[in-house]
N, C-alpha and C positions, 0 to 999 in steps of 0.2 A: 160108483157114486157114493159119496160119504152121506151119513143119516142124515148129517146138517142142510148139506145139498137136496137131498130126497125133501125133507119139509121146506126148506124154500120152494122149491116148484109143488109141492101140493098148495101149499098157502096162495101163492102166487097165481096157480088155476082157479082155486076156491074165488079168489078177489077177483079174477077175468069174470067169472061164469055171473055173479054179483052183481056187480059195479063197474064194470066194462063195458062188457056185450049188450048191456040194455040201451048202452049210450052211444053205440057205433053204429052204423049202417053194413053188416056183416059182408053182405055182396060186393058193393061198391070198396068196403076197405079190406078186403079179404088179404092183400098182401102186403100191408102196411103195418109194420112193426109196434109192440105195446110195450113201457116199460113203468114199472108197480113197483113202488115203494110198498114192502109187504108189510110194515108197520103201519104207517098211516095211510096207509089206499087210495093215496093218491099215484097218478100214472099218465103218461104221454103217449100221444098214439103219432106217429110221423112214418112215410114213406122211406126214410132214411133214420136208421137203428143211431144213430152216433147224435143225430139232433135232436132224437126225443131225448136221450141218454140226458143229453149234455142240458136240455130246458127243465127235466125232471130237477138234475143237479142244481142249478140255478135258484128251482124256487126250495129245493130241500139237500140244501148239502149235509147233511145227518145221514141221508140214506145210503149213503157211499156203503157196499158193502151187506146190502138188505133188499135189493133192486133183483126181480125177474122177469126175463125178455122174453115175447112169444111173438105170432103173427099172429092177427085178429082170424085168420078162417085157417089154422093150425096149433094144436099144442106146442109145435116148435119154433123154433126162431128160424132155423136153417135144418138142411136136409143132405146129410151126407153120402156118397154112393151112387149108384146107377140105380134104373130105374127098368124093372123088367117091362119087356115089352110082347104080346102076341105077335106072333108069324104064322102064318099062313102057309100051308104048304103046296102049291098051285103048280 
């Protein structure tokens, strides 16, 4: 991940933990997608990543290019890989 990259997603968590999380209902939208304009902090919170994208864009087409995506009850947006699991040896 290039440095540019690395401070977008700090900035971008910084502005979740802020001015997100205080406005979202954590539980209830936990797998609902966030997209932050990390200059003006403003951001969309949708069910569907491409609609918040796309309403962000709408009210701020500036941001094209400065936008970090996460889910509201994960630092990440997606999750790649399997997923270890316990077994039992019975």
């Amino acid at each position: 991940m290039s440095e540019e990259s690395l401070e977008l997603a700090e900035r971008g968590n910084e502005i979740f933990e802020r001015v997100v999380r205080p406005e979202v209902d954590v539980e209830n939208d936990a797998q609902k997608f966030v997209v932050i304009d990390v200059e003006s902090e403003d951001y969309e919170v949708d069910a569907n990543a491409r609609a918040a994208f796309d309403r962000l864009m709408e009210r701020r087409p500036d941001a094209r290019g400065r936008t970090w995506l996460r889910r509201v009850g994960s630092r990440h947006a997606y999750h790649f890989g399997g997923r270890l699991r316990e077994t039992s040896n019975e």
